[in-house]
N, C-alpha and C positions, 0 to 999 in steps of 0.2 A: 741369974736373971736376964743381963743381957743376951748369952748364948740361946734361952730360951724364948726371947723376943725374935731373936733372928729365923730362930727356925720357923715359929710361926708364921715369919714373916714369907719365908721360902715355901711354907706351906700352901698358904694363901696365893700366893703367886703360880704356884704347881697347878692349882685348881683352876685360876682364871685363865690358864695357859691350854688347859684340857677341856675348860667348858667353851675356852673360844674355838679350839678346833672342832667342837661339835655341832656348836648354834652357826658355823659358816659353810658347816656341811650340810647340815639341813636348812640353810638359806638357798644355797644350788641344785639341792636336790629339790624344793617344791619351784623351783623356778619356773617350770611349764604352765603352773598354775595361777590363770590369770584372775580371778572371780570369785573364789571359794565363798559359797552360800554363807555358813554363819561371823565369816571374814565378813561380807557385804552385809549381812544384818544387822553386825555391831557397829560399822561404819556408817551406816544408814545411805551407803550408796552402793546400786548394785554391778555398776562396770569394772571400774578399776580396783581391785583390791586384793592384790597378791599376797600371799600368805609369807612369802621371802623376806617381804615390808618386815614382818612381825620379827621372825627372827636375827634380823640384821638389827631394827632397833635395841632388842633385848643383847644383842651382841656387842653394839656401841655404848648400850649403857657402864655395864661390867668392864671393857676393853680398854673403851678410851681413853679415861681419865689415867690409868697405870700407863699406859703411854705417852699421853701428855706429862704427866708427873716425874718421867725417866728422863726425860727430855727428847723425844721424838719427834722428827721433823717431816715438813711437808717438800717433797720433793718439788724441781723446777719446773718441771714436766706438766704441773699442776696452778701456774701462773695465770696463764691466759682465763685460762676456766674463773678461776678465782674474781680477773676480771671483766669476765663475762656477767657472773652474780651480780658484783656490784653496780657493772651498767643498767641491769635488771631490776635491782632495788634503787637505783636512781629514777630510771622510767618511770615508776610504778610511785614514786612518790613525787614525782612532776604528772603526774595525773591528775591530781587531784585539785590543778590549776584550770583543768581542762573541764568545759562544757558538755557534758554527755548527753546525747539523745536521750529522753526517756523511753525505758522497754519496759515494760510494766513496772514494779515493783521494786527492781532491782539499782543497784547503788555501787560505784567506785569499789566502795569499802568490801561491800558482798562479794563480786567477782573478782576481787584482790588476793583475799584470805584464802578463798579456795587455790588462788593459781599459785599463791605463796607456796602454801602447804606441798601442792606438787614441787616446787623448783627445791621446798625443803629435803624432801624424799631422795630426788636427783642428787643433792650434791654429796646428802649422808650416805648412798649406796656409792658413790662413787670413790667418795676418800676413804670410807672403810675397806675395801677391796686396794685402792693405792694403798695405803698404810702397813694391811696387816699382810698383804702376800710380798711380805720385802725378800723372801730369802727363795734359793730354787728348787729346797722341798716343797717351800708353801707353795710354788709355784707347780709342782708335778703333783700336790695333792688337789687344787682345783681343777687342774687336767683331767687327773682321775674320774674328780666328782661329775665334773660335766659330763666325762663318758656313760656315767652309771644315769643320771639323768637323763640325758640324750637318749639312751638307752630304749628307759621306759613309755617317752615322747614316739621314739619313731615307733614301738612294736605297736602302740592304743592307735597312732595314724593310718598305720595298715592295716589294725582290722577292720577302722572305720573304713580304708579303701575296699575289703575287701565287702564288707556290707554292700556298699554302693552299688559295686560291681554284678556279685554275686546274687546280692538279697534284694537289690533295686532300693534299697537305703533302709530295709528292714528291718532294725535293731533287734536283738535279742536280749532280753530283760536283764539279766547279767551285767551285760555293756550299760542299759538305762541306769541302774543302780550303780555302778561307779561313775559315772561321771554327774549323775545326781550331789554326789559329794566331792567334786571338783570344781564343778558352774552353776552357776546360776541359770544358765539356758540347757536346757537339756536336750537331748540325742532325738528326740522324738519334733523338737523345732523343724519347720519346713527348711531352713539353711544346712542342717547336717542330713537332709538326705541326702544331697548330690553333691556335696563339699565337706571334706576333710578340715576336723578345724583342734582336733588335738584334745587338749584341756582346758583352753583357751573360750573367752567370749563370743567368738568369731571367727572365722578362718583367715582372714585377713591379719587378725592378732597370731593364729599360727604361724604365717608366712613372714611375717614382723618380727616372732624369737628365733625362727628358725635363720633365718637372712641375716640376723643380725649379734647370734649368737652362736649359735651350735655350726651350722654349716660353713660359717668363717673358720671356726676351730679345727671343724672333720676336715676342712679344704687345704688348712694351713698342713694339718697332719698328714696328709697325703701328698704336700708339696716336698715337705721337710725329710716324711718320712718317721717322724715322729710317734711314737705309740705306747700309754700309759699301761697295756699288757701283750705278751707272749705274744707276737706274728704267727700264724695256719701259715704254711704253704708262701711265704712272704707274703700272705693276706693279713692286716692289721683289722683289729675290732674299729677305729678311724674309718677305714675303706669301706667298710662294710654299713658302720649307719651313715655315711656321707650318700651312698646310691638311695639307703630307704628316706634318706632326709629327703633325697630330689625326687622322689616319689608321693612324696607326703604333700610336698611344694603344690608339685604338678597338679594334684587333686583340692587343693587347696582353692583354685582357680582365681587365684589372686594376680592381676592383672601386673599390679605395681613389685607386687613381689616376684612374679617370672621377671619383671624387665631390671631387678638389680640382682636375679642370678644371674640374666646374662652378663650384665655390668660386671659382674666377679669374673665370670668366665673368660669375657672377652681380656680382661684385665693378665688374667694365667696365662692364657693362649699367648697373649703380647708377647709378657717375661719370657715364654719358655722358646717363643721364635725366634726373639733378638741372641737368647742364649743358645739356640741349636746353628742359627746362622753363621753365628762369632767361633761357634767350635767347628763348626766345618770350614770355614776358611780357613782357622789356623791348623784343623789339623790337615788339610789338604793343599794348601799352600794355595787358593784360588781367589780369586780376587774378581769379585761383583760389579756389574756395570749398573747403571742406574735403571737402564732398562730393564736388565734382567732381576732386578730387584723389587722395582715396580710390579710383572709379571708373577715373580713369588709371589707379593704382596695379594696380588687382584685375585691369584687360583686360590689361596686359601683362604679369602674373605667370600669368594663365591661358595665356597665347599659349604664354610660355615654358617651362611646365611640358605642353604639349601636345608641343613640340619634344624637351625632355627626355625623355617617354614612349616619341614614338616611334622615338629614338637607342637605347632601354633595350630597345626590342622590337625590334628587327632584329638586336643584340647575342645575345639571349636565346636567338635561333634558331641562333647560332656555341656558345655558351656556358649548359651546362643550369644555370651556378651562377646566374648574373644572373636564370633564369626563375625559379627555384628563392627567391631571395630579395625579389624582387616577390609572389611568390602567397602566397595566402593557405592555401594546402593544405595542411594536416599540420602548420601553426607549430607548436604545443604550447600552455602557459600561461604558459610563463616563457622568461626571455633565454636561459637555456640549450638550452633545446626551437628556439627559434625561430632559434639559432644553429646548430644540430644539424643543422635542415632547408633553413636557406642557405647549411651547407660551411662555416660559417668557427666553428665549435663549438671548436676548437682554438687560434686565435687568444683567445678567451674566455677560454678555461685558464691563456692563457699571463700576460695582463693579470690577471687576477684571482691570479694569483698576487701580480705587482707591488703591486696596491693590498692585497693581506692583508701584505705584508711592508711594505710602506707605514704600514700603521696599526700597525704592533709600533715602530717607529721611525720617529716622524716628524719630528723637529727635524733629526737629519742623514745617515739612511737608512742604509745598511748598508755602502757602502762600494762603491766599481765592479766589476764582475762579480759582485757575491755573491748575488742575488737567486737565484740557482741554488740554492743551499744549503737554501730552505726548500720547493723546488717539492716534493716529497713530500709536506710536512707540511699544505699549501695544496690538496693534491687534494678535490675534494669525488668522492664516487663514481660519477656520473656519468659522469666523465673515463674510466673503467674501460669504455665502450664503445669510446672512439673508437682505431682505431689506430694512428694516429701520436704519441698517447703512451704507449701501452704498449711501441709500439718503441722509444722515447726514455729509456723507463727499462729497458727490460732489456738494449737494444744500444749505444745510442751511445753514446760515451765522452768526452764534453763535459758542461760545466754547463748546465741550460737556459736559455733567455735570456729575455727579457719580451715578443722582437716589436714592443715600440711604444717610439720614443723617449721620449715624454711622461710613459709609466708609469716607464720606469727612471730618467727622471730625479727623480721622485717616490722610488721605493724605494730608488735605492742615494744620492742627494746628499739627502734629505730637503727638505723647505719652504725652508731654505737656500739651498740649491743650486738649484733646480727655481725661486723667485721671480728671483734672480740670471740665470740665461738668461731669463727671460720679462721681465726687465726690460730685456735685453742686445736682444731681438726687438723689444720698446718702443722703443727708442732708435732701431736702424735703423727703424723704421715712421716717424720722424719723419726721422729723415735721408731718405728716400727722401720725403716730403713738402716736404720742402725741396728736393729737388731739380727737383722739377716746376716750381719757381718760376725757376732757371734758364735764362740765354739759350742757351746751348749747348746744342746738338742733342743728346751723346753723354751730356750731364748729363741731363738731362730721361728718357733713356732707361733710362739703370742706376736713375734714383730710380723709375719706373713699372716696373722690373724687381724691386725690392727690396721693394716694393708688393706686387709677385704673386707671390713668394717664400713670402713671409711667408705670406699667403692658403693656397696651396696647402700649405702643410708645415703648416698645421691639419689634414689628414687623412692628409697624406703619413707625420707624425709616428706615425700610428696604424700605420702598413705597415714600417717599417725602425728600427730601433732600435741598428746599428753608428755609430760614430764613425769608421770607418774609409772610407767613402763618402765622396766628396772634393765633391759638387757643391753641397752647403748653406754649406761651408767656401768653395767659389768664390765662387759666387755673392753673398753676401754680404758675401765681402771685396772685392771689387768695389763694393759697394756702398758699403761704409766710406772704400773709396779714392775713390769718383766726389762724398762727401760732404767728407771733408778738402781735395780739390782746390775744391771749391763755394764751401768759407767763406774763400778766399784772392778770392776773385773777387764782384763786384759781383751782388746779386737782380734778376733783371727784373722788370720792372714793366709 
């Protein structure tokens, strides 16, 4: 009887062990997909609703409790964050001391529950990826899978590039009908004629997973050297979708997302100068004056910024905003003039709300989603030209939002909260430093991943400001997990 209890026992656990490597595969693999139509009609919201959500919850269901029950722990890696949350639900329940404008209908409690539920999503996609990829197969199978995702991502982006190009944004009914069953917004929308936007709602959400997921990965593994199969010619499958990722990017014409691949690149370009510099002195025995150092310094920031210009002006001739925000024509005198006349004058509005709300409360902000509450009162008159927030106040029927993470996290968790993740970003920067010291190929890769993560979501931050996006939460826990596995194993040297 006992014998036969045990085996069930090992039974049952054999299966949770096979179904969890399935439902986390098929979490990364629909990860490109931001919107899936009968996803959003069950949800009754049609923006955010990734299909990844589903299988990661069904996967925490099954998963978790067998690992809490074995006695499984939560890495240190995972502290700050933890106290990031609670500053969070501290905010949010000191709000409710607080006076709010009325904005029609809406209440504390309303814009609460919803921002809840996101920071809920964030923290289960995050610990479930620290948790279960402790060991460094688990870690070369989400390698894998991202490759095979990534995959399917870049080939559906260049054919939309090549539409654009070729067809003048023509779609061919083939292409309408799958991504019919990926978005909500279809191929035939005026946005994906002249913008590459994936599988995603928006192209801007393309340049959001790609920046902050896949092309971190492809970059690291082209740093590292790194490659989940067989090398061409010492060409890695890595190498090869990292050029269509910056292809895909390019077309994307996402403003915020070109300026944190540069942030990566310039980032690379640093490491690998200070390291080509250090080898040629030692290995040539030559010894640097300040001057001629400086001179290094200045010929290859000019090279690089002549490269940058002319990436910006071949863009300019797809895209009137990127000409539009290089010239000097019609700026104005002020940020608001000069946001006005490079299109992004509403982005302005939205952040400048955050930081007015930001300085009424700043020890522990306003609480999550309420930053909505003061967007009236934060209007300066200016905003009265532009019209997508006149339509916002007289038609839609939501609270406005801030647009940038950085800022909401400033207005609704106050200096609190907002130090707390910047200390949590700290922490992995240093994880991910640690892992470059690593013998293991797959360690070295997630730490130079975590590296460009970080980098890139200094501007990315400024473009998306949902908790409900899962690829900052991936990627990063990954990264916590590739650092937990690290300190169990010996530093190279």
């Amino acid at each position: 009887m006992f014998e036969m209890s045990i085996e069930r026992t090992s039974r049952w656990l054999k299966f949770v062990e096979i179904a969890s490597v399935v439902l986390m595969t098929l979490a990364i693999l629909v990860l490109p997909v931001t919107s899936q139509p009968a996803l959003s009609r069950l949800m009754g919201y049609s923006l955010v609703a990734p299909p990844a959500i589903i299988f990661l919850a069904v996967f925490g269901i099954f998963w978790l409790p067998f690992y809490l029950f074995k006695g499984g722990n939560v890495p240190a890696e995972t502290r700050p964050f933890i106290a990031f949350v609670l500053a969070a639900l501290v905010s949010s329940l000191s709000a409710f001391f607080i006076k709010f404008p009325p904005y029609r209908d809406f209440t504390a409690l309303d814009a609460e529950k919803s921002a809840l539920l996101t920071l809920m999503i964030a923290c289960g996609v995050y610990f479930l990826f620290v948790l279960w990829f402790r060991t460094p197969k688990r870690l070369n199978l989400a390698a894998m899978v991202i490759n095979i995702s990534g995959f399917v991502l870049v080939m559906w982006c260049l054919a939309q590039v090549y539409v654009i190009i070729a067809r003048a944004g023509e779609y061919p009914g083939w292409m309408v009908r799958i991504q019919f069953y990926a978005s909500v917004r279809s191929l035939l929308d005026h946005v994906f004629l002249t913008r590459a936007g994936g599988f995603t709602y928006e192209p801007s959400w393309l340049a959001h997973q790609l920046n902050i997921l896949y092309i971190p990965f492809w970059f690291a593994a082209t740093m590292t050297g790194y490659s989940s199969f067989r090398k061409l010619a010492g060409i890695s499958l890595e190498n090869v979708l990292f050029a269509g990722a910056f292809v895909a990017l390019i077309f994307s014409f996402s403003r915020v997302g070109l300026l944190a691949f540069i942030f990566m690149t310039a980032y690379a370009l640093w490491r690998l100068h200070v390291h080509g510099i250090s080898w040629i002195q030692k290995r040539y025995g030559l010894k640097l004056t300040l001057w001629l150092r400086i001179l290094i310094v200045t010929g290859i920031v000019t090279l690089y910024a002549v490269v940058v210009i002319g990436i910006l002006s071949v863009m300019a001739r797809y895209d009137p905003r990127i000409g539009l925000l290089f010239s000097l024509e019609g700026t104005g005198s002020n940020l608001f003039e000069l946001a006005s006349s490079a299109d992004f004058a509403e982005r302005v509005i939205y952040w400048a709300n955050g930081f007015l709300t930001f300085a009424r409360y700043p020890l522990l902000g306003v609480g999550l989603g309420n930053t909505g509450f003061f967007f009236k009162q934060h209007l300066s008159a200016l905003a009265n030209r532009l019209n997508e927030i006149n339509y916002v106040l007289m038609y839609e029927n939501y609270l406005p939002n801030v647009k940038s993470l950085w800022v909401r996290l400033l207005s609704e968790t106050g200096l609190i909260g907002f130090s707390m993740f910047c200390t949590w970003f700290y922490v992995i920067w240093c994880s991910g430093k640690f892992l470059e010291k690593q013998a293991a190929a797959e360690l070295r890769l997630f730490g130079w991943m975590g590296l460009f993560v970080i980098v890139a979501f200094l501007a990315e931050g400024f473009s998306i400001d949902s908790f409900a996006l899962p690829y900052l939460w991936v990627s990063l826990g990954l990264v916590t997990a590739a650092s937990a596995v690290a300190r169990r194993l010996p530093v190279a040297t």
